[in-house]
N, C-alpha and C positions, 0 to 999 in steps of 0.2 A: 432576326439578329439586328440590334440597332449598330448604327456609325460607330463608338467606342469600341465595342465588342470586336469589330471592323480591323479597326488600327492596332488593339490588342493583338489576335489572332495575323496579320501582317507583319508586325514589331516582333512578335517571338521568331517566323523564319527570317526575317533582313538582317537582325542584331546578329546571330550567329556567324550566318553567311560574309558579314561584313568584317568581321571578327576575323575571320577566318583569310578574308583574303588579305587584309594587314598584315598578316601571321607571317603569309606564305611571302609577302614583298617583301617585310624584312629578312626572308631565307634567300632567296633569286636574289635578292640589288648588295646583300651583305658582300664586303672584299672576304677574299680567303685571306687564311693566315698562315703564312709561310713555317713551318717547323722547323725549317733551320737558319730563320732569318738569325740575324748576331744579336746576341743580349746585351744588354745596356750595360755591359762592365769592361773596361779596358782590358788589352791579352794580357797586360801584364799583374792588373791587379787579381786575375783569375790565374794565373802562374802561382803568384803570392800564396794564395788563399786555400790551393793546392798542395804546396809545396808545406806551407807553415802551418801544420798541423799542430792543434796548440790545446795544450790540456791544463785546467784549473786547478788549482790546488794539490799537485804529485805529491806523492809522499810514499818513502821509500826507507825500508830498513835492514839490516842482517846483524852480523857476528864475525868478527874478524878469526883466523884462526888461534888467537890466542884469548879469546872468548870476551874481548870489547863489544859492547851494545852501538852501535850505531845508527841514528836517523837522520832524516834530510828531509826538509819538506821543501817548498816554493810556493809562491804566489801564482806564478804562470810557467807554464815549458810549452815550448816553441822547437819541431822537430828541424834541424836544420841540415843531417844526413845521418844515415847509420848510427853511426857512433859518434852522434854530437847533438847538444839540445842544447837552446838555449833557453834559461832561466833568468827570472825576476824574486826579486823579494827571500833568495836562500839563506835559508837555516840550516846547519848541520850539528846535532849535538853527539856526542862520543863520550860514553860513562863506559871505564876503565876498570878494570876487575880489580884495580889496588884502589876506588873506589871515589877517585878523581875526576870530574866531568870538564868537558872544556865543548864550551859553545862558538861555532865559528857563523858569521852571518855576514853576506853582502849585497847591493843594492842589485844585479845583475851576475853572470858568468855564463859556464860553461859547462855541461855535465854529461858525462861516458857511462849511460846506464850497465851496460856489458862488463867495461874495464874498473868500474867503480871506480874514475880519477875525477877533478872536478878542479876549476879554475874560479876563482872568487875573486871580482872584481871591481873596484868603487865602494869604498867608502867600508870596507873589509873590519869587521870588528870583532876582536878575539877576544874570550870571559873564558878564567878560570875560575873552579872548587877553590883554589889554592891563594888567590887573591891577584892574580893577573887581569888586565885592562887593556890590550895594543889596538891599535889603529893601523893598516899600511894601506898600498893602492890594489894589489892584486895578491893574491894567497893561491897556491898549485897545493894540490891533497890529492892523496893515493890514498881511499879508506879502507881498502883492502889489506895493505902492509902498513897501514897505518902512518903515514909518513906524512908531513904537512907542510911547508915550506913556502917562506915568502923572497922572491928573490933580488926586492927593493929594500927601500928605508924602513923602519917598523919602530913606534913610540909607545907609549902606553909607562902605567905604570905598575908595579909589582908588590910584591911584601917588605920591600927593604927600602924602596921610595921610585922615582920615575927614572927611565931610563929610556936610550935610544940606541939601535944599531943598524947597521947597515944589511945587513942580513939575518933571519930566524927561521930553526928548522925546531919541531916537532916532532919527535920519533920517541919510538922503545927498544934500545941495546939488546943484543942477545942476552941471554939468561936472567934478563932484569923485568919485577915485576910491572913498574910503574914506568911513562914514559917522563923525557926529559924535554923542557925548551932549551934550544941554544942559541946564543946570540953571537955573532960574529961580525966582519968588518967595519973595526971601529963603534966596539960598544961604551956607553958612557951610561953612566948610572949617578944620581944623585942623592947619596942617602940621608932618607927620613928616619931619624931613633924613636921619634912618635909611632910608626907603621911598624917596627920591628918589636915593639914592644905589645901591639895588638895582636 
């Protein structure tokens, strides 16, 4: 057997062997790793993250008992307890069996999956079938009894020309098909006969 053959037949048991005992030093010299060392996230931002369970795009509908369509969607909800979610980016549209739709939408709120109530707040923008346009800061809805109510200023403009009041509710009277807006404290309307004429 000459010298190469030598260093070959050497080289195949030493490489393994050598292999092997690096193997086992980084097993021996390794630290352990604690399993319940603390994770790199503050307790509070693990509270949060727990607590704020947050769902994309919700979307949610029924039938009022006097047979209105109702939907809601959002941007984001944010469970914040039981009976309370916060929402981004809400829509609620309600098409009325006399066959009138009124879209309510605001930048943020509040919403009672259970009690079907909902609080709409910033930048609140009301569109009717009917040719209504309002603006207020916060809107409170009951889409169950159907009731809608803003308990601030509310502007916008209507079919007879623009108008402002200090309070507007949203509802349907007993025995009556269709529902009504109503404006209260301190309404002022400026009419346009261009708008009433379209």
């Amino acid at each position: 057997m000459d010298r190469y053959s030598q260093i070959i037949a050497w080289l195949k048991i030493l490489l393994p062997l050598t292999a092997l005992g690096l193997l086992s030093t980084l097993f021996l010299l390794s630290r352990t790793i604690d399993p319940v060392a603390d994770m790199p996230f503050a307790d509070d931002e693990i509270e949060e993250k727990l607590r704020g369970q947050q769902v994309t795009a919700p979307f949610f509908s029924g039938t009022t008992e006097d047979g209105d369509q109702v939907s809601i969607t959002a941007a984001t909800m944010s469970t914040l307890s039981e009976l309370d979610n916060a929402v981004t980016d809400m829509s609620a549209q309600i098409d009325l069996v006399s066959g009138t739709r009124v879209v309510l939408f605001s930048d943020s709120g509040r919403f009672d999956v259970k009690g079907g109530a909902s609080t709409l707040e910033g930048n609140v923008v009301i569109t009717t079938s009917t040719g209504y346009r309002l603006t207020t800061d916060r809107l409170d809805a009951e889409f169950d009894t159907l009731v809608v109510e803003s308990p601030g200023p509310i502007v916008g403009t209507g079919p007879l020309g623009d108008l402002d009041a200090g309070k507007m509710r949203f509802e349907r009277r007993e025995g009556e098909e269709n529902a009504h807006l109503i404006f209260t404290n301190g309404v002022k309307l400026v009419y346009d006969p261009n708008k009433s004429e379209e």
